[in-house]
C-alpha positions as CSV (number, residue, x, y, z in Angstrom):
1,X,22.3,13.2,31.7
2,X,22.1,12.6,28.0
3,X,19.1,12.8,25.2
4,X,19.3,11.2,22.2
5,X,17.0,13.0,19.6
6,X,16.7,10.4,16.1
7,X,15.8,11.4,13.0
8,X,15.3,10.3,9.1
9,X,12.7,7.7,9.3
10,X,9.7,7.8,6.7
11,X,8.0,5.4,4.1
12,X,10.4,3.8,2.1
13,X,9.8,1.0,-1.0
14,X,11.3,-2.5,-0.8
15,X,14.6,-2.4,-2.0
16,X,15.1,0.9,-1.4
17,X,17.5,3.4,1.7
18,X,16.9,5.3,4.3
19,X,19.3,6.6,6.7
20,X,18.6,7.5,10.5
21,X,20.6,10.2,12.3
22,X,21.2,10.7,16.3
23,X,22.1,13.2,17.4
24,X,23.3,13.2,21.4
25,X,23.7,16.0,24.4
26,X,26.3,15.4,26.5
27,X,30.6,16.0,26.4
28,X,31.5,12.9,26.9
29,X,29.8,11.3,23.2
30,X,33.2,9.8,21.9
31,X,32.6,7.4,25.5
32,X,30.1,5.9,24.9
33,X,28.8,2.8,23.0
34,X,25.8,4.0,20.8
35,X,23.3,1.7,19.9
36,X,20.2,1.4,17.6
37,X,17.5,-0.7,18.1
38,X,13.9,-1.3,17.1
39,X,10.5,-2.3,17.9
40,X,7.7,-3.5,15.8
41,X,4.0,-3.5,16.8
42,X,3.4,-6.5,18.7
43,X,7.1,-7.3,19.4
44,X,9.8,-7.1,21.6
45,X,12.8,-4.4,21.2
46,X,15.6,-6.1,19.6
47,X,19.3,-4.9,19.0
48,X,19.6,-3.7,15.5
49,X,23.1,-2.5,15.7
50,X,25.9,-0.7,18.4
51,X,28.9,0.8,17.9
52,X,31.8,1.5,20.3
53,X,33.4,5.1,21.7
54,X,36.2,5.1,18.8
55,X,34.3,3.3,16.1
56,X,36.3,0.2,16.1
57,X,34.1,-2.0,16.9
58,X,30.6,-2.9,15.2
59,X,28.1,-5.4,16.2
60,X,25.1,-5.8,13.9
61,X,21.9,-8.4,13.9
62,X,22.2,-11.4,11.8
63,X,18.8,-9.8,9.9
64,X,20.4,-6.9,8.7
65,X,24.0,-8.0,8.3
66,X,25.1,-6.8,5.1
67,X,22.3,-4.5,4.3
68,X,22.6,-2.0,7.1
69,X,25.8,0.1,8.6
70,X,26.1,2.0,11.7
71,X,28.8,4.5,11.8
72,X,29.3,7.6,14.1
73,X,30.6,11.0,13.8
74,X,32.3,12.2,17.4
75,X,33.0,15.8,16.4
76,X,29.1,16.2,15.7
77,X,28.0,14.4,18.4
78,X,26.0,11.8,16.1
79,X,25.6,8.2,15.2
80,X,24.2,7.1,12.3
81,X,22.1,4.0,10.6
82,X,22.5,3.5,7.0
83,X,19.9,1.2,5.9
84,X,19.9,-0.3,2.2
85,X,18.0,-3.1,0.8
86,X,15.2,-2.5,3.3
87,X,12.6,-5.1,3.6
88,X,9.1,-4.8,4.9
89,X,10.1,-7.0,8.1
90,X,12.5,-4.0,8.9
91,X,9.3,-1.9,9.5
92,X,9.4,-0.7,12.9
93,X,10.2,2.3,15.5
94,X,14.3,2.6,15.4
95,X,15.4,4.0,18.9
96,X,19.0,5.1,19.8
97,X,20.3,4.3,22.9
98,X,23.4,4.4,25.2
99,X,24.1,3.5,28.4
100,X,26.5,5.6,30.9
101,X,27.5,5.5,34.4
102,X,24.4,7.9,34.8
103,X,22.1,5.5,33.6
104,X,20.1,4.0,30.2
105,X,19.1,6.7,28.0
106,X,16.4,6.0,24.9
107,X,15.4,7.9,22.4
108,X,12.0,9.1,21.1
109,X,12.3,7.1,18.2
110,X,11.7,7.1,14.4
111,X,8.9,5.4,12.6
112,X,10.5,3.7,9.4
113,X,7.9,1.8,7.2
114,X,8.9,-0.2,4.0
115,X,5.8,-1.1,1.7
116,X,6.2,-4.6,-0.7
C-alpha cells in the first residue's frame, strides 16, 4: 500500500511560483510513475503532469507546458511540481497520484489559488 501526502499549495498572484511537494510511503518509490493532477470546482480531473521511475521521461499538459516542471527526488521518496507563471485558470486542488500493481493511490490534495 502507498500514501501520497502533498504539500505547498496556498494563494499565489498572477505571474507569480509556487511549488508542490509529495512525499510517498512505500520501498519501492524509484518504480513507480508519479503523477500530478488537478481538479477545479465544477470540472473534471485532468493530468497536469507524470514523471517516470528514473526521471527520464516527462509528460506535461499542453496548458502548462513551459511554465510548470515536475521532477522527483528517489532518495527522499518525493516528487515535486514547480509551477511559474501561474495563471488564475491553474486554480484548482493538485493531487499526486501513482498507480502500482497494488492498485491507484491519490492523494489528499493541495488547494492552490492564483488571484488576477
Amino acid at each position: 500500500q502507498v500514501q501520497l501526502v502533498e504539500s505547498g499549495g496556498g494563494l499565489v498572484q498572477a505571474g507569480g511560483s509556487l511549488r508542490l511537494s509529495c512525499i510517498a510511503s512505500g520501498r519501492a518509490f524509484s518504480f513507480y510513475f508519479m503523477g500530478w493532477f488537478r481538479q477545479a470546482p465544477g470540472k473534471e480531473r485532468d493530468l497536469v503532469a507524470c514523471i517516470n521511475g528514473r526521471a527520464s521521461s516527462t509528460y506535461y499538459a499542453d496548458s502548462v507546458k513551459g511554465r510548470f516542471t515536475i521532477s522527483r527526488d528517489n532518495a527522499k521518496n518525493t516528487v515535486y511540481l514547480q509551477m511559474n507563471n501561474l495563471k488564475p485558470e491553474d486554480t484548482a486542488v493538485y493531487y499526486c497520484n501513482t498507480v502500482t500493481p497494488d492498485g491507484n493511490y491519490w492523494g489528499q490534495g493541495t488547494q492552490v489559488t492564483v488571484s488576477s
